[in-house]
Residue, then its C-alpha position, 0 to 999 in steps of 0.5 A: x481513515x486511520x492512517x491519516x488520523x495516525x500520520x498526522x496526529x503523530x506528526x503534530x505530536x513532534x514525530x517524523x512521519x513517511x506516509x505512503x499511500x497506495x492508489x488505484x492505477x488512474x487518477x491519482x488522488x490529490x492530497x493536501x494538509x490545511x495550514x493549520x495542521x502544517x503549523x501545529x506540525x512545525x511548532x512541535x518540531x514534528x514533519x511530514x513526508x507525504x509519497x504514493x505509488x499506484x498498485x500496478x506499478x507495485x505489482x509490476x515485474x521486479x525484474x526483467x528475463x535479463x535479470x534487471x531490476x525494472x520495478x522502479x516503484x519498489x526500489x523507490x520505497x526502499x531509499x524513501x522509507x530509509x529505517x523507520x522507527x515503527x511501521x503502521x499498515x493498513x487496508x483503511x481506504x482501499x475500498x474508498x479508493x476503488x468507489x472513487x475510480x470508479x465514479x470516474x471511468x468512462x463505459x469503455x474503461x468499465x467493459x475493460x476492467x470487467x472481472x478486475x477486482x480492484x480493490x484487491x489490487x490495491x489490497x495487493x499493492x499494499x501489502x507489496x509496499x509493507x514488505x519493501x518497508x517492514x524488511x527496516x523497520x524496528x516495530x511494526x503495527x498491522x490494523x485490520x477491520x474486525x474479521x479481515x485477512x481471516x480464513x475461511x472455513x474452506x482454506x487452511x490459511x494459505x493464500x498465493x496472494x493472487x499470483x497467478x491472477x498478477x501473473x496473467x494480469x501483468x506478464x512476465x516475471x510475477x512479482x511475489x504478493x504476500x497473502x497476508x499483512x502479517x505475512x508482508x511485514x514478518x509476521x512480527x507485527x503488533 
């Protein structure tokens, strides 16, 4: 998709690239780059850091009643990503992702995510990802499909990002989902 055809060209073309995917919360997706595309990378003195989290640890509390911070992914986005140059999001492979679990899920995990949108999920824990890194970046790029993140007719453009369905999901301390890329990165994206 384009995040990997951007991350990798970008690399190749001597850039210092973070990628960060969003996944499903089983099964996490293997990843690898060919020996070639490695190669291109080091002989244009480009890199590639390639790190991932599921969407429910995304969406996890970020806190305890306490107070104490127990959302270990989030904090982990934060030190990873550093301060990024430019920041590219996108919702490219998230329905992918959802078809992929999918396909591997026994009748008993199907009945028990009955009513679970999945791919909104991961949608959610994009956005959450973005938000963790936007707050550093200097420029900041958001692709959408045409028509995507448009509101229709019947909302005025205001979205609780699924709060309360996380909420409910989760327990706890909610964890505040944007209801936007846009809204995620600052509204300050290209």
């Amino acid at each position: 998709g384009i995040g990997e055809i951007t991350s990798i060209e970008t690399a190749r073309l001597g850039g210092s690239v973070k990628w960060f995917v969003v996944s499903a919360a089983s099964n996490t997706p293997n990843m690898a780059l060919t020996a070639e595309t490695l190669a291109a990378i080091e002989k244009a003195g480009g890199s590639m850091e390639l790190a991932g989290a599921d969407a429910g640890s995304l969406l996890a509390p970020p806190s305890d009643a306490e107070g104490t911070a127990t959302n270990d992914a989030l904090s982990a986005i934060a030190g990873w990503c550093g301060t990024p140059g430019s920041l590219i999001c996108t919702y490219d492979g998230a329905l992918e992702e959802k078809r992929r679990v999918d396909r591997t899920k026994s009748p008993e995990q199907i009945e028990n995510t009955m009513g679970v949108d999945e791919e909104q999920l991961i949608r959610s824990g994009i956005r959450v990802a973005a938000r963790e890194a936007a707050g550093r970046s200097k420029s900041k790029i958001v692709v959408l499909a045409a028509g995507e993140e448009m509101p229709s007719d019947d909302e005025d453009g205001e979205s609780d990002g699924g709060k309360g369905f996380f909420a409910g999901l989760f327990g706890g301390n909610e964890i505040q989902v944007p209801g936007s890329m846009a809204e995620a990165v600052g509204g300050g994206a290209s």
